[in-house]
C-alpha positions in Angstrom: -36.7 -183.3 -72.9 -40.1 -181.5 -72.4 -40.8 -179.4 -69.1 -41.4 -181.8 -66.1 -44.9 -182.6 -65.1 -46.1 -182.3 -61.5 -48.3 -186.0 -60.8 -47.5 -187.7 -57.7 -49.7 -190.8 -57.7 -50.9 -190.5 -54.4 -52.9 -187.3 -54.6 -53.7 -186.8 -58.3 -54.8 -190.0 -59.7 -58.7 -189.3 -59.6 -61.8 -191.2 -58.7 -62.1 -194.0 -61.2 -65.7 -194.9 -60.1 -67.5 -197.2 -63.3 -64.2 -197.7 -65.0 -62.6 -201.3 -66.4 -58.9 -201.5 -66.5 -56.6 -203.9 -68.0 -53.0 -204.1 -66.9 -51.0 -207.0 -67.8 -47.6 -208.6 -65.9 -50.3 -207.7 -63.2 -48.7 -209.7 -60.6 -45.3 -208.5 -59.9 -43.0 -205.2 -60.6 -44.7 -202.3 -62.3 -48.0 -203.9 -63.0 -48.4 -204.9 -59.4 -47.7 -201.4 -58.1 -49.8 -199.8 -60.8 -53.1 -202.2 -60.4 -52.3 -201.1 -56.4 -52.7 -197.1 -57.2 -55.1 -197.8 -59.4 -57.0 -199.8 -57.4 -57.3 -196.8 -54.6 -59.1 -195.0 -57.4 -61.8 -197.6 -57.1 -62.9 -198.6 -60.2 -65.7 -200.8 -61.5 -62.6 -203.4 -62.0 -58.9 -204.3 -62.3 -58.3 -207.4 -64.7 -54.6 -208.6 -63.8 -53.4 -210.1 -67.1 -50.9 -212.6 -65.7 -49.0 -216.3 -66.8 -48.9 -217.5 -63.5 -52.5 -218.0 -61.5 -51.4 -218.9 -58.2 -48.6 -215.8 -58.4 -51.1 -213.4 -59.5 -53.9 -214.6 -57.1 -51.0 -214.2 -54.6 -50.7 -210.2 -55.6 -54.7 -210.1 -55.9 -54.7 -211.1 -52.2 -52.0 -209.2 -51.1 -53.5 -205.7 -53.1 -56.8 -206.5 -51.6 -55.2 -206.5 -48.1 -54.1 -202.9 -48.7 -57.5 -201.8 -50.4 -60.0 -203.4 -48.9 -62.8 -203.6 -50.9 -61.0 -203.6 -54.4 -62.4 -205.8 -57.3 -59.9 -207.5 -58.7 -59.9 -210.4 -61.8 -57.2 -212.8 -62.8 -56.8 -212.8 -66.5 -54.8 -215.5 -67.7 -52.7 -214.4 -70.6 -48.8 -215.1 -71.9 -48.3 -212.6 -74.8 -45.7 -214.9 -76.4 -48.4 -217.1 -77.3 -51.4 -215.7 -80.0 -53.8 -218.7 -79.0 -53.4 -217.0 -75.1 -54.2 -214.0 -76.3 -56.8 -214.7 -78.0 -58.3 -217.1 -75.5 -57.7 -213.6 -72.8 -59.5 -211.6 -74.9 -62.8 -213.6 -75.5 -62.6 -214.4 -71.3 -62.9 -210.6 -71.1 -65.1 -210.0 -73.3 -67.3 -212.3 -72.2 -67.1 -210.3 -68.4 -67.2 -206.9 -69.5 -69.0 -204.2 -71.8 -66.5 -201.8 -71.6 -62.8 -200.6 -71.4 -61.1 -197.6 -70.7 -57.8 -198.5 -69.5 -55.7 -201.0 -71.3 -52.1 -201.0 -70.2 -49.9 -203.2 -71.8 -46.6 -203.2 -69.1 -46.0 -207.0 -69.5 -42.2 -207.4 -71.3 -39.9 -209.7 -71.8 -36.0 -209.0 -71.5 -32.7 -211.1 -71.6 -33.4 -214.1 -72.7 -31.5 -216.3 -75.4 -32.2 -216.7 -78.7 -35.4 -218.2 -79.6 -38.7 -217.8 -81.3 -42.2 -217.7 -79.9 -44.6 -220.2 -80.2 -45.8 -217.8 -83.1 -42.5 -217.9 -85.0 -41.0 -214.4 -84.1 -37.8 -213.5 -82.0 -38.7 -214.1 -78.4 -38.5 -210.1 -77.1 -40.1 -208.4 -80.9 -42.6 -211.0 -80.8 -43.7 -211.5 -77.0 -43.2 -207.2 -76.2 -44.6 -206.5 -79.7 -46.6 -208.4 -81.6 -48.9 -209.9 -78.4 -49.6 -206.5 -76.8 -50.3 -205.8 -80.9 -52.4 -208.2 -81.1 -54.2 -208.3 -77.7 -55.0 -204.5 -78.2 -56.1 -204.9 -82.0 -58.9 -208.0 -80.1 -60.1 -205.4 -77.8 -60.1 -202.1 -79.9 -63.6 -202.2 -81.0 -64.6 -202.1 -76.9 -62.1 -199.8 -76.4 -63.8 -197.5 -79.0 -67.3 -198.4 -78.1 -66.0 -197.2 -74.7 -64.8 -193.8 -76.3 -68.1 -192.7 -77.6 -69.9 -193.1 -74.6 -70.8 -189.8 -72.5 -67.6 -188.6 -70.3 -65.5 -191.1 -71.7 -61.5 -190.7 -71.4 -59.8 -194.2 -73.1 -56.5 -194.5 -72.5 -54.0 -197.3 -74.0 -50.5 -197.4 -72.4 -48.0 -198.6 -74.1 -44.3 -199.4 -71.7 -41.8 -199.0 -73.8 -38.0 -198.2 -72.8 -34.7 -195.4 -73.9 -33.2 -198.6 -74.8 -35.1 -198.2 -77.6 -31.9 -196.2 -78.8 -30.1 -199.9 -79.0 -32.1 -200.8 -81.4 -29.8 -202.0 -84.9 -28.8 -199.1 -87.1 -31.8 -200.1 -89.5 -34.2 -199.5 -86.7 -36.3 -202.5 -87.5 -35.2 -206.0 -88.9 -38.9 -207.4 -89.8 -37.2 -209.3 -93.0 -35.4 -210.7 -90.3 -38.1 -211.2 -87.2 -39.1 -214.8 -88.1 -35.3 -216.0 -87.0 -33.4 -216.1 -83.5 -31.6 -213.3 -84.6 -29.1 -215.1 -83.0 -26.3 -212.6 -84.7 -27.7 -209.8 -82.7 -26.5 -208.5 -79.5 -29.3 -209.5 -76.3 -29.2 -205.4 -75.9 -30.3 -204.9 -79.7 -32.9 -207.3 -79.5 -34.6 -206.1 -76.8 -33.7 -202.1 -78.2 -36.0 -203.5 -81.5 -39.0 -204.4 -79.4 -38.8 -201.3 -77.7 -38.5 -199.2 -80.4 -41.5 -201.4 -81.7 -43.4 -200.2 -78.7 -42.8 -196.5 -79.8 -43.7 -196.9 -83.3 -47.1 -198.7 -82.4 -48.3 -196.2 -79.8 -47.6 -193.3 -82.3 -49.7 -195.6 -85.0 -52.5 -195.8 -82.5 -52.8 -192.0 -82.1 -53.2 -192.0 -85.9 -55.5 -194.0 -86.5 -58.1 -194.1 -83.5 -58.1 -190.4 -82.6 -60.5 -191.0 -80.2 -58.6 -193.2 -77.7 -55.5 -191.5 -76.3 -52.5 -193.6 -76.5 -49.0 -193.2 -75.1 -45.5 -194.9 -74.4 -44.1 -194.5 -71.4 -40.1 -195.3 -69.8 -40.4 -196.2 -66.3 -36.3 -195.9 -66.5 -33.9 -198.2 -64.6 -36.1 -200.0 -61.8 -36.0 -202.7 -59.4 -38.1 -205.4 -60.9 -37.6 -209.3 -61.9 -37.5 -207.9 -65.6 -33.6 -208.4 -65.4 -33.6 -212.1 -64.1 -33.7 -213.9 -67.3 -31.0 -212.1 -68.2 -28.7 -213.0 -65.1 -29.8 -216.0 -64.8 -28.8 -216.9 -69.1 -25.6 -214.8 -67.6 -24.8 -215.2 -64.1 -21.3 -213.3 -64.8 -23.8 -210.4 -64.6 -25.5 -211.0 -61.5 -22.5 -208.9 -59.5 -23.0 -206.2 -62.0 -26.7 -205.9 -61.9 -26.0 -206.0 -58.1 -23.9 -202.6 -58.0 -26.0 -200.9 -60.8 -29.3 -201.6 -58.6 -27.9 -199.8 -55.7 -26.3 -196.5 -57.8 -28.9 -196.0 -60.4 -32.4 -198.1 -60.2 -35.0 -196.4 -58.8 -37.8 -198.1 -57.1 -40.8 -199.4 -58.4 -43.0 -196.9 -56.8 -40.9 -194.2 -58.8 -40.8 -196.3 -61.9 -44.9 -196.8 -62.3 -45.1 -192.8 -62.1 -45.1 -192.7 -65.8 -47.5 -194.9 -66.8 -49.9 -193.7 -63.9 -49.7 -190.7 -65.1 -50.1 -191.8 -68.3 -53.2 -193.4 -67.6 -55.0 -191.3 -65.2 -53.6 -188.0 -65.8 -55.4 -184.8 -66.5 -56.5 -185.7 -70.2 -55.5 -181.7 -71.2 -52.1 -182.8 -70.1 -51.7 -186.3 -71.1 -50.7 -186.0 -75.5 -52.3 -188.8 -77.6 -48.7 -190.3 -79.2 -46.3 -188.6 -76.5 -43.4 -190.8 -74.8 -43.3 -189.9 -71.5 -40.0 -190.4 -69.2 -39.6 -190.3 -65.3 -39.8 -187.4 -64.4 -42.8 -187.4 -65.7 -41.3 -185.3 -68.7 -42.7 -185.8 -72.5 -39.6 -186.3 -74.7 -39.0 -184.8 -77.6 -37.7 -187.2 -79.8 -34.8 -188.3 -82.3 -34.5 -189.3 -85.6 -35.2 -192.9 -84.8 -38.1 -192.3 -82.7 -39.7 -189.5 -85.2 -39.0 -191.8 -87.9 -42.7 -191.5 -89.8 -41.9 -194.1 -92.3 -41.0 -196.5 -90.3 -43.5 -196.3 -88.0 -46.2 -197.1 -90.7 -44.0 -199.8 -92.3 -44.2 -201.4 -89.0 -48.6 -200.7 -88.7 -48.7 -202.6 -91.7 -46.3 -205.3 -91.6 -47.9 -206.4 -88.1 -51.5 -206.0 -89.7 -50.1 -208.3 -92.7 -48.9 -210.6 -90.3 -52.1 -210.7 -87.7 -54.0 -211.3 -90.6 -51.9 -214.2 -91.9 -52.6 -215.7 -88.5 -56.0 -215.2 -88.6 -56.6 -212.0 -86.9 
């Protein structure tokens, strides 16, 4: 691990005056509390990419009772789906002319086998391939955005350490268009993860202009675990005990990505992966792993493009 980084969220996130922001699984969790700091930045606007309209105008409301004054959108977008993706993208495009803060926090964790709408494993293809695809949609704003005067684009990526329970291989994309129903819930979720990594180091390669970074909020007390105790409700006692010893809270756990996003730009790295703390860390073999970070670019551009994209 890197030396820690002084940010505390209430003090050092600066004024955001003119600037559009993007953070989806906006309503609840993470997103909620980082739409909430962000909002006391007072940007142009938040868009709060959700599932869920009446939960997310719900958060909107209860946001805008804390920062009076903030302008808020719904934007209606399930990443396990590419026709919702696409259809969040053009809704936003047709609002705004500009983006400097996209921050894909929306994930997926626990759940059963199954495939997306799309055809991929449920986690690799709703905490992968949508934020891929969303961001790939929105790039040439987000670049437009970068070449304007005083411009500082940031794309946030929220990945996890459990990328380290990712299969031995690292990646299984032969393997992504099946349940991958003989793998452990815990390497599953590891795969997408480590998916996350790989993409946010791709994105500092090839768009130098826009800084992009993972983040690991760590263990936190969000709904993230309740697919997976309510597929296993043996684990509900478990989770129970393990949220009182080692979670930390959500205002802890969005430090990261806050930072991340709004953090002095001469100490925020283009392709770092920062950890609570906030410290950048340094890396394994998995997560230096060159290669298979741009096998992964261009299987997911072969793929988008098979779709369409």
């Amino acid at each position: 691990m890197g030396q820690k980084i002084a940010f505390d969220p209430d003090t050092d996130i600066p004024h955001l005056s003119g600037k559009v922001i993007i953070v989806t699984g906006g309503n609840s969790g993470l997103g909620k509390e980082s739409i909430l700091r962000l909002a006391k930045g007072t940007p142009r606007e938040i868009f709060m990419g959700a599932r869920n309209r009446s939960k997310a105008k719900e958060a909107i409301a209860e946001i805008k009772s804390a920062v009076p004054g903030a302008n808020i959108s719904f934007l209606e977008i399930d990443l396990s789906s590419f026709s919702s993706v696409k259809r969040a993208a053009e809704t936003f495009l047709t609002q705004s002319d500009r983006l400097d803060i996209l921050l894909n926090n929306a994930g997926l964790m626990g759940v059963p086998p199954g495939l997306t709408e799309d055809g991929y494993e449920s986690q690799f293809g709703t905490n992968h391939m949508g934020p891929a695809l969303l961001t790939k949609l929105l790039m040439p704003t987000l670049e437009k955005t970068a070449k304007l005067p005083d411009s500082d684009v940031r794309i946030v990526n929220v990945s996890s350490e459990a990328f380290k329970l990712a299969p031995s291989s690292g990646l299984l994309l032969s393997q992504n268009k099946t349940p991958l129903a003989e793998q452990r819930g815990t390497a599953r979720y590891g795969q997408s993860k480590l998916a996350n990594l790989y993409f946010t180091k791709s994105l500092a390669k090839h768009y130098p202009l826009i800084k992009s970074t993972a983040v690991h909020p760590g263990l936190v007390r969000t709904g993230i675990t309740d697919n997976t105790t309510n597929s296993y409700p043996y684990l509900s006692w478990i989770f129970s005990i393990a949220f009182k010893l080692f979670f930390v809270t959500v205002e802890e756990g969005a430090r990261p990505q806050l930072f991340a996003a709004t953090g002095k730009s001469e100490l925020v790295k283009s392709g770092a992966f920062y950890y609570p703390g906030v410290e950048e860390y340094a890396g394994n073999a998995l997560s230096n792993n060159a290669e298979l970070a741009d096998t992964l670019w261009e299987w997911t551009e072969r793929e988008l493009m098979e779709h369409g994209f």
